[in-house]
mmCIF entry with sequence, helices, sheets and N, C-alpha, C, O atoms, coordinates in Angstrom:
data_MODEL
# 
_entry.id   MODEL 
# 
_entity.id                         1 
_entity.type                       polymer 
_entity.pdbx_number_of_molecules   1 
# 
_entity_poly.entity_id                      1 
_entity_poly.type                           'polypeptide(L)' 
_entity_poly.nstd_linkage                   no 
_entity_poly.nstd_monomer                   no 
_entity_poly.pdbx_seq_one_letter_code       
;(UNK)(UNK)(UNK)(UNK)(UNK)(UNK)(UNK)(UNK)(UNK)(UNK)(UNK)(UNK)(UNK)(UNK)(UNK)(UNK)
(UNK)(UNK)(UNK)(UNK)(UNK)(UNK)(UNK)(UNK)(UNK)(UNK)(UNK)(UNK)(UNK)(UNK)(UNK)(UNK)
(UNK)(UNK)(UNK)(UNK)(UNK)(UNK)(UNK)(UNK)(UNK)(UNK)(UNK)(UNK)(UNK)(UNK)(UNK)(UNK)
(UNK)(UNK)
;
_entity_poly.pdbx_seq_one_letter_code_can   XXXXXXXXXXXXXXXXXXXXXXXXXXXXXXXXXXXXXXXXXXXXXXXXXX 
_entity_poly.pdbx_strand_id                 A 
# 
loop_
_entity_poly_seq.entity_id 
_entity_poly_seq.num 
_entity_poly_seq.mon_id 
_entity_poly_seq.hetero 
1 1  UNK n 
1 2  UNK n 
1 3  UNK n 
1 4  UNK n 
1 5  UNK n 
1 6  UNK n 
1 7  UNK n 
1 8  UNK n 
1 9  UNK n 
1 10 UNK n 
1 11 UNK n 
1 12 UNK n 
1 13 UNK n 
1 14 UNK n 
1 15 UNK n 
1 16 UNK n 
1 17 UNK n 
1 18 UNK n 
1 19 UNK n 
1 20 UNK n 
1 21 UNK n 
1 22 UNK n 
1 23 UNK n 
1 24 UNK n 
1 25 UNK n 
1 26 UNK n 
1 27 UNK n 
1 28 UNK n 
1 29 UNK n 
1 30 UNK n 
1 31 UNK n 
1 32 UNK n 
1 33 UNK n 
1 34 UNK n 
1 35 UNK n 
1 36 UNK n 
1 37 UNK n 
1 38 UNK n 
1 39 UNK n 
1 40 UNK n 
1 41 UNK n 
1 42 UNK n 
1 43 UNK n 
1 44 UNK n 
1 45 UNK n 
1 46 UNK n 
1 47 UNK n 
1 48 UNK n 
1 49 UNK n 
1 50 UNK n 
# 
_struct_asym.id          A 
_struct_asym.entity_id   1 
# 
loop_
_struct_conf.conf_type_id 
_struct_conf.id 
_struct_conf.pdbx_PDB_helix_id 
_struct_conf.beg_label_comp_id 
_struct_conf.beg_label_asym_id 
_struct_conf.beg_label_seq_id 
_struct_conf.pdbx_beg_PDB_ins_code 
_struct_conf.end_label_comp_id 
_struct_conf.end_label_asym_id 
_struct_conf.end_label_seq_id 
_struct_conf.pdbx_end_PDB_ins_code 
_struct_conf.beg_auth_comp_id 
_struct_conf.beg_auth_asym_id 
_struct_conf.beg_auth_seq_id 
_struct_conf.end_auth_comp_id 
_struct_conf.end_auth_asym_id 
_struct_conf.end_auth_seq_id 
_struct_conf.pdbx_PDB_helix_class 
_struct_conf.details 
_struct_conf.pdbx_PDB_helix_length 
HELX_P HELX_P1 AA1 UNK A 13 ? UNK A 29 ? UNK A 13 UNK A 29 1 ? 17 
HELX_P HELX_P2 AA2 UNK A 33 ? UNK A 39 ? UNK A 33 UNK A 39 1 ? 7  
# 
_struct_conf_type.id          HELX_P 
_struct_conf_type.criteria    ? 
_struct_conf_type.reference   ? 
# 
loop_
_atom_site.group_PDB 
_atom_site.id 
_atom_site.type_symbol 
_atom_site.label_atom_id 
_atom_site.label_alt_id 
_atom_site.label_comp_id 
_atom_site.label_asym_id 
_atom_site.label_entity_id 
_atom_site.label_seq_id 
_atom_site.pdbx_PDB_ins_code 
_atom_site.Cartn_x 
_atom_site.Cartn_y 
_atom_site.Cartn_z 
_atom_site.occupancy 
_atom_site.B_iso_or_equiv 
_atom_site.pdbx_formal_charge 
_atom_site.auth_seq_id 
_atom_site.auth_comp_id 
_atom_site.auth_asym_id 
_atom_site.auth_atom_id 
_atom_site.pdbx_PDB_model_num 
ATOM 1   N N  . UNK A 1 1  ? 39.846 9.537  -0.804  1.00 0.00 ? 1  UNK A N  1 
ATOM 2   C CA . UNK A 1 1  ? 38.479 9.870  -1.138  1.00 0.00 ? 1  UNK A CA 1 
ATOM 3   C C  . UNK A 1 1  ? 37.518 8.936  -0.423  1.00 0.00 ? 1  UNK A C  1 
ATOM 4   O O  . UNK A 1 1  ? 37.792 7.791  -0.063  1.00 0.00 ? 1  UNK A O  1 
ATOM 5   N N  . UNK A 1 2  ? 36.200 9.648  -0.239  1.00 0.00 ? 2  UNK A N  1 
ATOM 6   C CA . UNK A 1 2  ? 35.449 8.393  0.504   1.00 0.00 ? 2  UNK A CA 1 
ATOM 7   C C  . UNK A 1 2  ? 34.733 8.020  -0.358  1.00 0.00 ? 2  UNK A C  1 
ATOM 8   O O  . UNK A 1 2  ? 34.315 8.757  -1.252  1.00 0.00 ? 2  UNK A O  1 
ATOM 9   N N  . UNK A 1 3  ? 34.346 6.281  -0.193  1.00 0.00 ? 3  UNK A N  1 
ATOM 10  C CA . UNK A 1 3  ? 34.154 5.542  -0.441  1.00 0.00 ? 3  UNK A CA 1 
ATOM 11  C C  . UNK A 1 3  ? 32.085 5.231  -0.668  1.00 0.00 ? 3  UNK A C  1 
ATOM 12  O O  . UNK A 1 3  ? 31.457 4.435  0.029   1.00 0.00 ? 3  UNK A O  1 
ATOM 13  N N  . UNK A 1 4  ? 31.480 6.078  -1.757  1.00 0.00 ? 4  UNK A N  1 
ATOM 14  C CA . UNK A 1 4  ? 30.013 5.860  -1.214  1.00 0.00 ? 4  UNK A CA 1 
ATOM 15  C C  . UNK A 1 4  ? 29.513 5.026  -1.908  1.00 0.00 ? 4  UNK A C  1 
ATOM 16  O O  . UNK A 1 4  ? 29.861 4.526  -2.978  1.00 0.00 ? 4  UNK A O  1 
ATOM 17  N N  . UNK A 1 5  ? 28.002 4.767  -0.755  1.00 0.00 ? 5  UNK A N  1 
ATOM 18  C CA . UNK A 1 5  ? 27.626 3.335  -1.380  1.00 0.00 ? 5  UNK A CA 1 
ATOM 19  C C  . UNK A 1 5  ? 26.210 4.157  -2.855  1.00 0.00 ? 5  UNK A C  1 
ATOM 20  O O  . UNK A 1 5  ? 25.554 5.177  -3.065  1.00 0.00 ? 5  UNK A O  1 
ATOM 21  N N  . UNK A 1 6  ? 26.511 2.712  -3.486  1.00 0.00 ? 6  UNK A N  1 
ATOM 22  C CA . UNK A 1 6  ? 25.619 3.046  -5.124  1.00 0.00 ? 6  UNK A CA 1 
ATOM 23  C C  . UNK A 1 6  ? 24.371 3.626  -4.339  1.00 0.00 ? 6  UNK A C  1 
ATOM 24  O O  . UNK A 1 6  ? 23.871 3.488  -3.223  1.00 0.00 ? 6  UNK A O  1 
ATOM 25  N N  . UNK A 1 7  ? 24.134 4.322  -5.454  1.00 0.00 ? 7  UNK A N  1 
ATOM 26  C CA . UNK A 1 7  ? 22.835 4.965  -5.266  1.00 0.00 ? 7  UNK A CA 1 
ATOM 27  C C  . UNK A 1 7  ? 21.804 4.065  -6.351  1.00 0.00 ? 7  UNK A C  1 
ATOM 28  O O  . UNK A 1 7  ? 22.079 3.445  -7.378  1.00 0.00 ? 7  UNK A O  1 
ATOM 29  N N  . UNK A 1 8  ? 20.735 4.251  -5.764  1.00 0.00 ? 8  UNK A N  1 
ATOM 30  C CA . UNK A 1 8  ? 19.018 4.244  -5.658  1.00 0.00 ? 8  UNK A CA 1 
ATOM 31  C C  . UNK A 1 8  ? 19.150 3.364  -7.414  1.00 0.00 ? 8  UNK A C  1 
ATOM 32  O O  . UNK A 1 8  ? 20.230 3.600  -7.956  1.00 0.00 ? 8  UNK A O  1 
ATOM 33  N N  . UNK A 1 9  ? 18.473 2.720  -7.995  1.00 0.00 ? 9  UNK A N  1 
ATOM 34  C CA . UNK A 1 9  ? 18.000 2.366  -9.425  1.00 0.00 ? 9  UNK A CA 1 
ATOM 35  C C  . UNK A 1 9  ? 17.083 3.280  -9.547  1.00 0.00 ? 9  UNK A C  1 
ATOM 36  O O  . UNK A 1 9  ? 17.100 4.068  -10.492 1.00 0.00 ? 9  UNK A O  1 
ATOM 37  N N  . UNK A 1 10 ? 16.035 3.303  -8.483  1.00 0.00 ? 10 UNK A N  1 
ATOM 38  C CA . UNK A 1 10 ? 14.989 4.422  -9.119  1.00 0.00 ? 10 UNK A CA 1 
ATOM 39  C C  . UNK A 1 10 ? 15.084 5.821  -9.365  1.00 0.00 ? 10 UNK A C  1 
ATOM 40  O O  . UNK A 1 10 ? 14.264 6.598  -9.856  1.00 0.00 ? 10 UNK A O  1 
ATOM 41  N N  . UNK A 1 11 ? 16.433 6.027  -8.860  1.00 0.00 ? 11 UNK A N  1 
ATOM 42  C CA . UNK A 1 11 ? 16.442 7.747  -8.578  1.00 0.00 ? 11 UNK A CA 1 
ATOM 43  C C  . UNK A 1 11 ? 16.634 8.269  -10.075 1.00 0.00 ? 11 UNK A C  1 
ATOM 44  O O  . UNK A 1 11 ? 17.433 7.810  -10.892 1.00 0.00 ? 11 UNK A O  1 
ATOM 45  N N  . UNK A 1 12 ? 15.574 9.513  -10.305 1.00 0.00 ? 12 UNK A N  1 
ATOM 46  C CA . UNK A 1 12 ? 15.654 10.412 -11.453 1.00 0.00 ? 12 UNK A CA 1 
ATOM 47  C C  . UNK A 1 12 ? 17.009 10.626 -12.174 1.00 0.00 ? 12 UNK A C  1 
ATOM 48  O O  . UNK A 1 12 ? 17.930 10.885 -11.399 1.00 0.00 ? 12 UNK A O  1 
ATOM 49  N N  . UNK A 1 13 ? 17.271 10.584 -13.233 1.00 0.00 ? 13 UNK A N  1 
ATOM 50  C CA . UNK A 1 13 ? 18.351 11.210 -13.754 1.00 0.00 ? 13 UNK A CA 1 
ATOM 51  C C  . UNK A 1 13 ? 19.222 12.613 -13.482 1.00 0.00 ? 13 UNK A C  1 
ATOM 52  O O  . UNK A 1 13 ? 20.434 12.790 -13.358 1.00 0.00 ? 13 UNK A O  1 
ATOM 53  N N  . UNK A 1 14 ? 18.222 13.425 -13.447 1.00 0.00 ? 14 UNK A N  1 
ATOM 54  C CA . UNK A 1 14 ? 18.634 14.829 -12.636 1.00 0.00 ? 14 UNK A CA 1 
ATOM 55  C C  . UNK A 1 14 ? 19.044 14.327 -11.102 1.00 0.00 ? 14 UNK A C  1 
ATOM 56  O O  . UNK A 1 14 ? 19.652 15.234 -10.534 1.00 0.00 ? 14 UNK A O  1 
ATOM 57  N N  . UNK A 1 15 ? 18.944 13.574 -10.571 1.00 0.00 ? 15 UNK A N  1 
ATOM 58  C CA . UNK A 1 15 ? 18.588 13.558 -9.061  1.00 0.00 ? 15 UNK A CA 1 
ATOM 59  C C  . UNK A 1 15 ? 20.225 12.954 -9.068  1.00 0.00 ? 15 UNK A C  1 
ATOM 60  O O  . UNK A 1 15 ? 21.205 13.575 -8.657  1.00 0.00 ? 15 UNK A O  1 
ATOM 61  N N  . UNK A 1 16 ? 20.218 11.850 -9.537  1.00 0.00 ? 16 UNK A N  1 
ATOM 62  C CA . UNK A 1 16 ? 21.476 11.131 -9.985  1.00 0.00 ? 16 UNK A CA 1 
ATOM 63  C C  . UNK A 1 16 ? 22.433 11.756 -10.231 1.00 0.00 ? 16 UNK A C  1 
ATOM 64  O O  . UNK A 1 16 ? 23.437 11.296 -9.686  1.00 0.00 ? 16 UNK A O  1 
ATOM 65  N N  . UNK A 1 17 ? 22.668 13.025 -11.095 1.00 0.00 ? 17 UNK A N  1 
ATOM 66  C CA . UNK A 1 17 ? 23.465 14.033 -11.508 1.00 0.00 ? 17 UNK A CA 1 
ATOM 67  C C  . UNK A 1 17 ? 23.931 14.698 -10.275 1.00 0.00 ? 17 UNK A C  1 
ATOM 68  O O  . UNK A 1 17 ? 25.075 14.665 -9.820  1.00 0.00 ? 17 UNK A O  1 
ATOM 69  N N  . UNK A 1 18 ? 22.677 15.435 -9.688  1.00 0.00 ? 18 UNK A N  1 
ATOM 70  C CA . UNK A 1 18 ? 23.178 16.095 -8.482  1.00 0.00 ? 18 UNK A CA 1 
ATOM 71  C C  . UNK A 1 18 ? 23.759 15.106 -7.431  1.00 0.00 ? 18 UNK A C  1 
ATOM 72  O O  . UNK A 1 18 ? 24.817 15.578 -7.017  1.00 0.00 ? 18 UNK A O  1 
ATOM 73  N N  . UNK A 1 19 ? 23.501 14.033 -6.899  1.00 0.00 ? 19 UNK A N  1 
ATOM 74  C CA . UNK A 1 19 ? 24.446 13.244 -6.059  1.00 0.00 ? 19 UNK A CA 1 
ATOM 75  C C  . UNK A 1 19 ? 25.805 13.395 -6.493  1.00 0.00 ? 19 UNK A C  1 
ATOM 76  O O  . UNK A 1 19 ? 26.689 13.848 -5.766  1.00 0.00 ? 19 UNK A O  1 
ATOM 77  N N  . UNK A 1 20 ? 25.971 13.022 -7.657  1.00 0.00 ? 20 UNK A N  1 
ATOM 78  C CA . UNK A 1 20 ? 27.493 12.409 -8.250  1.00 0.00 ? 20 UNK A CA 1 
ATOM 79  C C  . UNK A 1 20 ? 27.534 13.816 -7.630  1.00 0.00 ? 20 UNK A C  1 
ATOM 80  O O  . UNK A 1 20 ? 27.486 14.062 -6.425  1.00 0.00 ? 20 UNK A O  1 
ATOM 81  N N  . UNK A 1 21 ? 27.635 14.737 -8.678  1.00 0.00 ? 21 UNK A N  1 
ATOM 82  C CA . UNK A 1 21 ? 28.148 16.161 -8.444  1.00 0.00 ? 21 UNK A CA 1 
ATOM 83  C C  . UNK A 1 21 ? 28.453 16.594 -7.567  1.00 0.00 ? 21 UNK A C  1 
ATOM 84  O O  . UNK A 1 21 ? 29.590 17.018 -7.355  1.00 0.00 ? 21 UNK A O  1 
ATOM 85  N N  . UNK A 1 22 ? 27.267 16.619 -6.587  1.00 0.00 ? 22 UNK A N  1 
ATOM 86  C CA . UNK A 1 22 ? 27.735 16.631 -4.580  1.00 0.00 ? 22 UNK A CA 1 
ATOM 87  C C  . UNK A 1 22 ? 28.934 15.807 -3.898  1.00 0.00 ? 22 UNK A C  1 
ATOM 88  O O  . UNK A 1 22 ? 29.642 16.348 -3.049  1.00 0.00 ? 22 UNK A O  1 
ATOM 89  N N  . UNK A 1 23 ? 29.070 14.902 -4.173  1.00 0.00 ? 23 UNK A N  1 
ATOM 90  C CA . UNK A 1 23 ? 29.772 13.550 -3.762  1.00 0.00 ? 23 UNK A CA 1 
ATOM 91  C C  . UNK A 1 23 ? 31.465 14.270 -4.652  1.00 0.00 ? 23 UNK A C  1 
ATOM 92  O O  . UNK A 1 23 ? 32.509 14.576 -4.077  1.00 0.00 ? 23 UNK A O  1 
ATOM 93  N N  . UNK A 1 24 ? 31.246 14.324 -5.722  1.00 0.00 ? 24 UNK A N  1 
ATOM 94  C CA . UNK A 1 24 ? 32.506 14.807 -6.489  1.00 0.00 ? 24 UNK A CA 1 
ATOM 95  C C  . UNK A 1 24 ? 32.995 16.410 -5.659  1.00 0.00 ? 24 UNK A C  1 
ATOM 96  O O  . UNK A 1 24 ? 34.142 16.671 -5.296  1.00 0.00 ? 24 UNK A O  1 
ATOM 97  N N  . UNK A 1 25 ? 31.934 17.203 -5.525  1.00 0.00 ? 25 UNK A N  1 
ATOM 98  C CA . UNK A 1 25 ? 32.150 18.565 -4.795  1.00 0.00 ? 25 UNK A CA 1 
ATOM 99  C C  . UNK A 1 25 ? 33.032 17.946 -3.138  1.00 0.00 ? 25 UNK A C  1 
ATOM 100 O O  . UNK A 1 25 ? 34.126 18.350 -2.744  1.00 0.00 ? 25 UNK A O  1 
ATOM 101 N N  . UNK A 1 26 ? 32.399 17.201 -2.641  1.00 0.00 ? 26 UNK A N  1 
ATOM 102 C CA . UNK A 1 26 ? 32.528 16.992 -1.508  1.00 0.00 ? 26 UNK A CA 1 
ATOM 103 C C  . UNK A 1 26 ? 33.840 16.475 -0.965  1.00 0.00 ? 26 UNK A C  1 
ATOM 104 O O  . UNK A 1 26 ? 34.309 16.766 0.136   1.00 0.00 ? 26 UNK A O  1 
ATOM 105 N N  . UNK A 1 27 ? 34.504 15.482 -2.082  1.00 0.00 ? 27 UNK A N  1 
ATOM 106 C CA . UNK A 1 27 ? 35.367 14.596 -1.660  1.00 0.00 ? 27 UNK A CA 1 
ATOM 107 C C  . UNK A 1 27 ? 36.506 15.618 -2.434  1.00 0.00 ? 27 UNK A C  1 
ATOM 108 O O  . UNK A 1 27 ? 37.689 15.350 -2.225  1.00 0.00 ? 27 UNK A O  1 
ATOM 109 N N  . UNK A 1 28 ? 36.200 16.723 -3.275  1.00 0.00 ? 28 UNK A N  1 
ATOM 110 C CA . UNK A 1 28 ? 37.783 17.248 -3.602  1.00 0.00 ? 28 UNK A CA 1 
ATOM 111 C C  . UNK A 1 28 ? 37.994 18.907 -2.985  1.00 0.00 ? 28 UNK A C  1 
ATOM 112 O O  . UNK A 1 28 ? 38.675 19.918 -3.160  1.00 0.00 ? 28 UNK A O  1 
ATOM 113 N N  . UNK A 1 29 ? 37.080 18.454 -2.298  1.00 0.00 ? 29 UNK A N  1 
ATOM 114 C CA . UNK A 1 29 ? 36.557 19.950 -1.057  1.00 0.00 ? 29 UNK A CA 1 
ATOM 115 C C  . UNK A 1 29 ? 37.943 19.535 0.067   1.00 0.00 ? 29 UNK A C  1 
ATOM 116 O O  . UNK A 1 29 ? 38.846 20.354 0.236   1.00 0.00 ? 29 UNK A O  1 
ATOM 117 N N  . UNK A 1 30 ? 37.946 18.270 0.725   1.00 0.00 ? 30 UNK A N  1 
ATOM 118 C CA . UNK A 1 30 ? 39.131 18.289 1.359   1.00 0.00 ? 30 UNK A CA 1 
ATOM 119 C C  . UNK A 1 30 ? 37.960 18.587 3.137   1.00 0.00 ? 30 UNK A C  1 
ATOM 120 O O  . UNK A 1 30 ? 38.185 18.287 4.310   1.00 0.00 ? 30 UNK A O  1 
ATOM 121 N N  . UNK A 1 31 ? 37.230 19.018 2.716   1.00 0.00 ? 31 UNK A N  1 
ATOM 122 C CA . UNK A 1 31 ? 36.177 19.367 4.241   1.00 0.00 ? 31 UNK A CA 1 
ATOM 123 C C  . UNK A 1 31 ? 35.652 17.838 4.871   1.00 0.00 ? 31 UNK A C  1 
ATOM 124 O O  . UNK A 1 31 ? 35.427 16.820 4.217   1.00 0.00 ? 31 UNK A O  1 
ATOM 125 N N  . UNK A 1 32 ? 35.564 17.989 6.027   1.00 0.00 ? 32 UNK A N  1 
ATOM 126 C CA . UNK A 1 32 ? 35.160 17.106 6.525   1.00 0.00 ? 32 UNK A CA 1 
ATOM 127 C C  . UNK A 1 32 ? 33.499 17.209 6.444   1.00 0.00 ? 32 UNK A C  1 
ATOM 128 O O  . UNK A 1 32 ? 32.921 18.192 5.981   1.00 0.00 ? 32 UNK A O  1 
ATOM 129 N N  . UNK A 1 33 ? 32.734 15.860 7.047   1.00 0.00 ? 33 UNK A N  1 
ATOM 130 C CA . UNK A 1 33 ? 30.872 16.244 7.084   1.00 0.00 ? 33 UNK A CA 1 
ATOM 131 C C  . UNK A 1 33 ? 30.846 17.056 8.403   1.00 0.00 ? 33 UNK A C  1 
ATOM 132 O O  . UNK A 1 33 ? 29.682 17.457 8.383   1.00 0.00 ? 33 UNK A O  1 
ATOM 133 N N  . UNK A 1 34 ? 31.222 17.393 9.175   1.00 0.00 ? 34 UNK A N  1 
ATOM 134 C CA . UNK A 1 34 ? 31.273 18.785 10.569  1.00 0.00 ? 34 UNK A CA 1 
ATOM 135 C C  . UNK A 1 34 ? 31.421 20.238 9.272   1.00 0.00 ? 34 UNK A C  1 
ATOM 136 O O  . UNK A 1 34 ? 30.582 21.090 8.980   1.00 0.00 ? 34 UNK A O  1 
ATOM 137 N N  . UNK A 1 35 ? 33.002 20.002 8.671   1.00 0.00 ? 35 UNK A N  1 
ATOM 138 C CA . UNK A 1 35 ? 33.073 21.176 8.300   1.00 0.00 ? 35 UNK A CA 1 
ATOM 139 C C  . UNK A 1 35 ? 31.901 21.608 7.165   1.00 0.00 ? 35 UNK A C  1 
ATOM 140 O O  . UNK A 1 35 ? 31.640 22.800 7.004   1.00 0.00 ? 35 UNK A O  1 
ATOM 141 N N  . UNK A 1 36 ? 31.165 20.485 6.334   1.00 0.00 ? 36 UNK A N  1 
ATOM 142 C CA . UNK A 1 36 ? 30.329 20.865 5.209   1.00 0.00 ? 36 UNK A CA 1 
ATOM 143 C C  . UNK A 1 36 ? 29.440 21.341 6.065   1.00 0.00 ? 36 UNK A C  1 
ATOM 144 O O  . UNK A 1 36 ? 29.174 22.543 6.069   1.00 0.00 ? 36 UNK A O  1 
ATOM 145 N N  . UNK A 1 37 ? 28.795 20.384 6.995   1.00 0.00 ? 37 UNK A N  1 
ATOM 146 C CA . UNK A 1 37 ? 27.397 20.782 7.721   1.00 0.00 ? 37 UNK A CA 1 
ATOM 147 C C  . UNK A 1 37 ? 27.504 22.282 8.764   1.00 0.00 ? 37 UNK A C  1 
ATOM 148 O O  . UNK A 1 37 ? 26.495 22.519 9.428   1.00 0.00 ? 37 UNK A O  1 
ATOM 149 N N  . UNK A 1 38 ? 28.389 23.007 8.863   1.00 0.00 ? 38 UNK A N  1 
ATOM 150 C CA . UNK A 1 38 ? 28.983 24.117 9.611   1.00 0.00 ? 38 UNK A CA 1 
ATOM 151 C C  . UNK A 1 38 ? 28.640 25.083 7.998   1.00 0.00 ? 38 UNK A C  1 
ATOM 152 O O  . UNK A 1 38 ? 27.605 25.677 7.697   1.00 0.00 ? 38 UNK A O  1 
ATOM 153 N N  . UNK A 1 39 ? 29.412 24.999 7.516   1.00 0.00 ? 39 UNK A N  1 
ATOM 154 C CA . UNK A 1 39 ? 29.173 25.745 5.972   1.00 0.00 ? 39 UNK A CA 1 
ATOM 155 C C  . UNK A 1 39 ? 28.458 25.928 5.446   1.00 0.00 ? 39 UNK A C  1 
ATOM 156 O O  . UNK A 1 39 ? 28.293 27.062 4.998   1.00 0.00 ? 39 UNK A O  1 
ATOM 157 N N  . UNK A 1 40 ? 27.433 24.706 5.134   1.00 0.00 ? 40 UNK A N  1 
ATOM 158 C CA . UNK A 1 40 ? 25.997 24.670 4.350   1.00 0.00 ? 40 UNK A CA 1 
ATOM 159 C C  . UNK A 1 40 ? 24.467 25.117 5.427   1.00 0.00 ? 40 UNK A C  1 
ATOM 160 O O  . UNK A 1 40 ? 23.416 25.719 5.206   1.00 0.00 ? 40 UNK A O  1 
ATOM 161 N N  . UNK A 1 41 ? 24.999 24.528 6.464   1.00 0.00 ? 41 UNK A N  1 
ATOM 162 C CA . UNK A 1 41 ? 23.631 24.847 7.441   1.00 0.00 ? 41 UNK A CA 1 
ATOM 163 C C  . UNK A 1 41 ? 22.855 23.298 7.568   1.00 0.00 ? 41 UNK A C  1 
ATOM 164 O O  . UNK A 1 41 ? 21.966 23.027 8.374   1.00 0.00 ? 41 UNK A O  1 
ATOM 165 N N  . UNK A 1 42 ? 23.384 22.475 6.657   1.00 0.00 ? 42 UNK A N  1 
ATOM 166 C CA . UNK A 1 42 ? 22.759 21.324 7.006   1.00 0.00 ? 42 UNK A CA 1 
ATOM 167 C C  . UNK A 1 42 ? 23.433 20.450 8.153   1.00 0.00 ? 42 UNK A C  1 
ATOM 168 O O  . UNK A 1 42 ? 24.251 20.879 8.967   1.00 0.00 ? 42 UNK A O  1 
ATOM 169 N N  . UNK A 1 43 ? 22.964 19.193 8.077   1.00 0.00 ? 43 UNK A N  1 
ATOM 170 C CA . UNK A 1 43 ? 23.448 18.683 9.725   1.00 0.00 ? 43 UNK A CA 1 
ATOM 171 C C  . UNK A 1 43 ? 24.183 17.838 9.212   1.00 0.00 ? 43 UNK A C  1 
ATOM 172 O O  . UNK A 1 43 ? 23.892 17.574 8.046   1.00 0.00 ? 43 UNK A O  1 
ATOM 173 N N  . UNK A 1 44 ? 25.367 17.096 9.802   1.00 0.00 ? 44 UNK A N  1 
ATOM 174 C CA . UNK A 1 44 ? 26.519 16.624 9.995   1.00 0.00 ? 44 UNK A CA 1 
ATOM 175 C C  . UNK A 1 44 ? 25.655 14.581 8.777   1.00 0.00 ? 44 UNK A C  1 
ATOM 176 O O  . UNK A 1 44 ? 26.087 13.976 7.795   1.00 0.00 ? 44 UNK A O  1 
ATOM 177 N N  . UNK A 1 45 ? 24.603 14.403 9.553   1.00 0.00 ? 45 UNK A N  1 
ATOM 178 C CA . UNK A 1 45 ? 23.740 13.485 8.986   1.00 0.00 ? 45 UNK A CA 1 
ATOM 179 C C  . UNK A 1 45 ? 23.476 13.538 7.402   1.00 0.00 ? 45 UNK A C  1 
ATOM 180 O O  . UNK A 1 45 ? 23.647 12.666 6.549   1.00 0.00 ? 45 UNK A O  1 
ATOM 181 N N  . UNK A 1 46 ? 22.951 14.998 7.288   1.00 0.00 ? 46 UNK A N  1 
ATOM 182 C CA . UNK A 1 46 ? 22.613 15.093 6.036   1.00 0.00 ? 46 UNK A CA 1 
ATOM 183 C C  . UNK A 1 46 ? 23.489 14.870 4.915   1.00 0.00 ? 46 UNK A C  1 
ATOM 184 O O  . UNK A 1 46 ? 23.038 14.463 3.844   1.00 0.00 ? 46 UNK A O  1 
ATOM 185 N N  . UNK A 1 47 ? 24.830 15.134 5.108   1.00 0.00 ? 47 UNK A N  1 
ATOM 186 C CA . UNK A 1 47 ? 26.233 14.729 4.527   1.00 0.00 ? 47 UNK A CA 1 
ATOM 187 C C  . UNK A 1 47 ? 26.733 12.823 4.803   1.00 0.00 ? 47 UNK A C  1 
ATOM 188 O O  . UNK A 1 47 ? 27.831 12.286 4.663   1.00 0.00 ? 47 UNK A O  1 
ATOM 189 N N  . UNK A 1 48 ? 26.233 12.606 4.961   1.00 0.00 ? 48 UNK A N  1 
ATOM 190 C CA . UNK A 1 48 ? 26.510 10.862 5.539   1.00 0.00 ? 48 UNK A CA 1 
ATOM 191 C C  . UNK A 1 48 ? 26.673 10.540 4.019   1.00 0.00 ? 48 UNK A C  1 
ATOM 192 O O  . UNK A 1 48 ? 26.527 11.162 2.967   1.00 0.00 ? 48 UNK A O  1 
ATOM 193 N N  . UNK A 1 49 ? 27.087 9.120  4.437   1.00 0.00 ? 49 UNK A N  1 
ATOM 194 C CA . UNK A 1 49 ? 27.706 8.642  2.468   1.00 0.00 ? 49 UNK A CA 1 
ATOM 195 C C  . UNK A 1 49 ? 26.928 7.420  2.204   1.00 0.00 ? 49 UNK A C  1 
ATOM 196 O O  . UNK A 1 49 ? 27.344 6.402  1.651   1.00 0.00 ? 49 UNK A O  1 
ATOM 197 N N  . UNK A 1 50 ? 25.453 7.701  2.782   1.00 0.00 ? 50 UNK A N  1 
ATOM 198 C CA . UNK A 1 50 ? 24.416 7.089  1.558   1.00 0.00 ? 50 UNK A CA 1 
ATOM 199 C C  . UNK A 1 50 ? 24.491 7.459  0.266   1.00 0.00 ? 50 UNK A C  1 
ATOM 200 O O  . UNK A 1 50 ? 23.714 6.979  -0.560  1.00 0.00 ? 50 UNK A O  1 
# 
């Protein structure tokens, strides 16, 4: 699984939710950030493990 760095103190609770959730989607997806950003339409960046 990869390894991401903590997120934000300030970030919203909802906002917080959806990271984990993404991050949890992402890492038991088995996809690489090419294959998410090919899939979703977003860019290879936008998947990075801030």
């Amino acid at each position: 699984m990869s390894r991401w760095r903590e997120l934000p103190a300030e970030l919203d609770p909802a906002s917080y939710r959806l990271a984990v959730r993404l991050r949890l989607l992402k890492d038991h997806s088995g996809l690489s950030k090419r294959q998410l950003a090919t899939k979703t339409g977003y860019s290879t960046k936008s998947w990075s493990d801030t």
